[in-house]
C-alpha positions as CSV (number, residue, x, y, z in Angstrom):
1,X,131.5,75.8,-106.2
2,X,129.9,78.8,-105.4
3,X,126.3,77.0,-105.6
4,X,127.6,74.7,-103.0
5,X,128.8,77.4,-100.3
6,X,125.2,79.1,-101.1
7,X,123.4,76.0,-100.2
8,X,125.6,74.9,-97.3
9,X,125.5,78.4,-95.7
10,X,121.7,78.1,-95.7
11,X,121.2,74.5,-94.2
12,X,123.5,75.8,-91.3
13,X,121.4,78.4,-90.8
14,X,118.2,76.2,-91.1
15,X,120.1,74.2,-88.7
16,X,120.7,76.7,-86.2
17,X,116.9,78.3,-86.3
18,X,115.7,74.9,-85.5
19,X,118.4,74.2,-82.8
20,X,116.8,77.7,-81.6
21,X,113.4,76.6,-81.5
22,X,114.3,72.7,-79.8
23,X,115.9,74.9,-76.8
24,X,112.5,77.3,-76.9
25,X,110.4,74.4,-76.7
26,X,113.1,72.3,-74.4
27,X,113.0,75.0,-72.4
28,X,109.2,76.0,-72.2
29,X,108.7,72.2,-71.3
30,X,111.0,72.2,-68.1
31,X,109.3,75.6,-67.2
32,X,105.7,74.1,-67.5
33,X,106.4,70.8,-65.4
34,X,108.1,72.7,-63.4
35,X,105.0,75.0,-62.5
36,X,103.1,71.8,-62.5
37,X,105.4,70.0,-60.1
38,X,104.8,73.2,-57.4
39,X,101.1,73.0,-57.6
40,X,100.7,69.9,-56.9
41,X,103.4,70.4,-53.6
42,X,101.1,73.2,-52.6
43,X,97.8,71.2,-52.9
44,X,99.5,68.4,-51.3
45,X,100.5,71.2,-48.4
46,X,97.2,72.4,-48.2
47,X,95.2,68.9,-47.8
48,X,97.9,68.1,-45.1
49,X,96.6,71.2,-43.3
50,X,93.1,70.5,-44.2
51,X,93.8,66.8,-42.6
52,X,95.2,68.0,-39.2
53,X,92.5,70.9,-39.2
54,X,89.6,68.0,-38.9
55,X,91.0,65.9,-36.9
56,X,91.9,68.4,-34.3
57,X,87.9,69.7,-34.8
58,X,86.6,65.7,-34.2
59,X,88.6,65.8,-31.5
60,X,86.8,68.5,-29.4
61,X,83.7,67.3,-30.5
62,X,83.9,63.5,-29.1
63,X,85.5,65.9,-25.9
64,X,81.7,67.8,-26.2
65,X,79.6,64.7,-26.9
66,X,81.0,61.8,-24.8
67,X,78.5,59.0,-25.2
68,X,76.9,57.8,-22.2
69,X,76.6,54.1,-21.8
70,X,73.7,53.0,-20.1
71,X,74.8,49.4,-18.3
72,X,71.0,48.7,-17.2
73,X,67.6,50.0,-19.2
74,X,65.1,50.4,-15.7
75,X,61.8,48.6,-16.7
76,X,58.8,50.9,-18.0
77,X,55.5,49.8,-18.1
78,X,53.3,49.5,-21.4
79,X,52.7,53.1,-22.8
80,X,53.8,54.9,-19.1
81,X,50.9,53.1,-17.8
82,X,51.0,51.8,-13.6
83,X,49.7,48.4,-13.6
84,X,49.9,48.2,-10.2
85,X,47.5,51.4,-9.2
86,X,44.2,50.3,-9.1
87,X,42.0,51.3,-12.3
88,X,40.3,54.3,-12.6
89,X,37.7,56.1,-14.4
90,X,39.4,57.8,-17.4
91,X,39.0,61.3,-18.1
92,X,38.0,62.2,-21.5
93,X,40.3,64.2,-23.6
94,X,39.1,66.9,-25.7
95,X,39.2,64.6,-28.3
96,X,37.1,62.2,-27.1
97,X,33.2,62.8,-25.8
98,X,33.1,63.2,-22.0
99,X,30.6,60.4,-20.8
100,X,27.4,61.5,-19.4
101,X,27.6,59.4,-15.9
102,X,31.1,60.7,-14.9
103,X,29.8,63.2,-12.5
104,X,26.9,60.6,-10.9
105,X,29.6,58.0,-10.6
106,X,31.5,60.4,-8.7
107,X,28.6,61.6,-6.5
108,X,27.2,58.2,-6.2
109,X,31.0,56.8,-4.5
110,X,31.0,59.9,-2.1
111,X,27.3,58.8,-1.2
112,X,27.8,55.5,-0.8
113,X,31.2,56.2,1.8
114,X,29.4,58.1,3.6
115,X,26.2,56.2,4.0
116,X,25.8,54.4,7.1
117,X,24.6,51.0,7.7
118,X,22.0,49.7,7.6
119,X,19.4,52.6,6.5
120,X,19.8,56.3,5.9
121,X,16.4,55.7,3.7
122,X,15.6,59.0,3.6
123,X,19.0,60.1,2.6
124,X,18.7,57.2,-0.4
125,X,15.8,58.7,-1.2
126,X,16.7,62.6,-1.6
127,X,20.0,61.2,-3.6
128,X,17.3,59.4,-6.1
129,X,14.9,61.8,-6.7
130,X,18.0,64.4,-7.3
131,X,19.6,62.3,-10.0
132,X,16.3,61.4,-11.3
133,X,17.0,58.0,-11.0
134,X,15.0,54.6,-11.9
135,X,14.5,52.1,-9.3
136,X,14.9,48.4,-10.1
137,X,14.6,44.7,-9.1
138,X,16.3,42.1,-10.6
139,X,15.1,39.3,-13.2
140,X,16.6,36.5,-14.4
141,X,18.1,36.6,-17.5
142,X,20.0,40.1,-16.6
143,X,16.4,41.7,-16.8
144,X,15.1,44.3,-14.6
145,X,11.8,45.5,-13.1
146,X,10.2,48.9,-11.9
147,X,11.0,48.5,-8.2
148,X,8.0,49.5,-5.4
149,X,10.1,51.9,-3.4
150,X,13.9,53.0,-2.9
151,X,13.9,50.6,0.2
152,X,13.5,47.4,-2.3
153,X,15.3,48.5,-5.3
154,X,18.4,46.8,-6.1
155,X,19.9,48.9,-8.5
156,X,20.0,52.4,-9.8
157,X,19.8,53.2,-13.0
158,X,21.1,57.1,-14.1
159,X,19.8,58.3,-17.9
160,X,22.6,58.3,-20.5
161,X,22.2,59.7,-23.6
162,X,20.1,58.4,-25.8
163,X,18.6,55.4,-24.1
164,X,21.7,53.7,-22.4
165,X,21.5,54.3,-19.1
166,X,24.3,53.7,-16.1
167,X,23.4,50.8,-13.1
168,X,24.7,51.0,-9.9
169,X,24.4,48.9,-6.8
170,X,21.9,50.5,-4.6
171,X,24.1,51.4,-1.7
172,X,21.6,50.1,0.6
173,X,22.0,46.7,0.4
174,X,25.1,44.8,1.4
175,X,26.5,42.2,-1.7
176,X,26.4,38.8,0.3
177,X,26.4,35.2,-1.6
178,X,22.5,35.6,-2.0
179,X,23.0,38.6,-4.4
180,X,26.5,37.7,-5.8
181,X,24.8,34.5,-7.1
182,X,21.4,35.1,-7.9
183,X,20.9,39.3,-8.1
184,X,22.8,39.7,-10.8
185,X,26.1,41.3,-9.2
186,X,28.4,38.8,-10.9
187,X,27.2,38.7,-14.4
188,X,26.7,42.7,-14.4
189,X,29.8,43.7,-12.8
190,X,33.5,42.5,-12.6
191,X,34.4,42.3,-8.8
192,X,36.0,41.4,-5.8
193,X,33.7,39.2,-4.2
194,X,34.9,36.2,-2.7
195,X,32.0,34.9,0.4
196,X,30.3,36.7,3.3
197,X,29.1,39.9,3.2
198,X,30.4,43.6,1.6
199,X,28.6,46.4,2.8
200,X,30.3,48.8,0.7
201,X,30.5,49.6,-2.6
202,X,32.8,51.3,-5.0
203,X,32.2,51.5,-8.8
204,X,35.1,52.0,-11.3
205,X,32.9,51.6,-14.0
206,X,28.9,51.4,-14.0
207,X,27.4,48.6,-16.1
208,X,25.9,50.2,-19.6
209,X,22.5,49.3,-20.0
210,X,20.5,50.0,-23.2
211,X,16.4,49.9,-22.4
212,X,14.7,49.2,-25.5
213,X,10.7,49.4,-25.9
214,X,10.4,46.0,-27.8
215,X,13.8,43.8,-25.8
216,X,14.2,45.2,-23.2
217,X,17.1,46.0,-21.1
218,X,20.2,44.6,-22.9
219,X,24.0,44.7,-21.1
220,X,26.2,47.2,-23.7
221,X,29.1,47.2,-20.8
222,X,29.9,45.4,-17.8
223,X,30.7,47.8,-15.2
224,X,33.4,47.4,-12.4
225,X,32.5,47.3,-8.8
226,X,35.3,46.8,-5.3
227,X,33.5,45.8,-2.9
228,X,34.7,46.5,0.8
229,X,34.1,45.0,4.0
């Protein structure tokens, strides 16, 4: 009997230590979710304000950077180039060698507008001698020959480098269909002509001739010439 109060005394107080530690642990559970449960409400705060903090920030910016529409794209020429100017002689770049002729091409057009016609021979002459020009006929064949005198040259030739040298019209003679035809003006040069006669010249480009020893003169460029009334 005795034995038996022993034994139930201790399972009730094995029962109450672990009726103890079930209301420790209940309790240490609620606690913990509990905690958990207001995190997670303050992170959920904080994106809200995050949230309304962007939005308000996109909002000035789309205010700054209003996109402008542009209803009609104006036409543009092919790399910013005029097509409609007339063409000119293209200044090098310092990347590119300046051509030898530039300046005579640009002396020879002031020349040549302020020649008169017919004559100024003496003037022709100076401007020759000066540039230490060649005086030429014309061949067939685009071929040309030492002329006699400035008077019966037909083209000027100015020295290049090397041996290429730059033929211009001499300014002297008036392009009619006679020298369009048969002196060579239309296979060396690109130009206006269309009948009559041009009495002056002025080259764009000078045709590129290269004189060889052994073949001769041989066309490396054709030049461009307006001709003028």
């Amino acid at each position: 009997m005795e034995e038996t109060t022993v034994l139930s005394s201790a399972l009730n107080f094995l029962s109450l230590g672990l009726s103890v530690v079930l209301l420790f642990a209940v309790a240490y559970l609620w606690s913990s979710n509990s905690r958990k449960s207001a995190q997670l409400q303050q992170i959920q705060s904080d994106l809200q304000k995050v949230k309304k903090k962007l939005s308000t920030l996109e909002e000035k910016v789309r205010e700054i950077r209003e996109p402008t529409v542009v209803s009609e794209v104006p036409p543009v020429e092919p790399f910013g180039l005029n097509l409609d100017e007339p063409r000119e002689v293209r200044i090098a770049t310092p990347l590119e060698p300046q051509k030898p002729w530039l300046n005579f091409i640009k002396e020879y057009n002031e020349f040549a507008e302020a020649l008169a016609s017919p004559g100024q021979l003496k003037k022709c002459e100076k401007f020759v001698r000066d540039n230490k020009l060649k005086i030429l006929t014309y061949g067939s064949a685009m071929t040309f020959r030492p002329a006699i005198d400035v008077k019966d040259s037909i083209y000027w030739a100015f020295k290049g480098s090397g041996n290429e040298f730059a033929i211009v019209p001499n300014p002297m003679n008036p392009c009619d269909e006679e020298l369009h035809e048969y002196g060579g003006m239309k296979e060396i040069y690109a130009l206006n002509y269309q009948d009559g006669v041009y009495r002056k010249y002025f080259v764009k480009l000078p045709a590129i001739f290269i004189s060889d020893p052994v073949n001769g003169w041989m066309l490396k460029d054709t030049g461009v010439v307006n001709l003028e009334r």
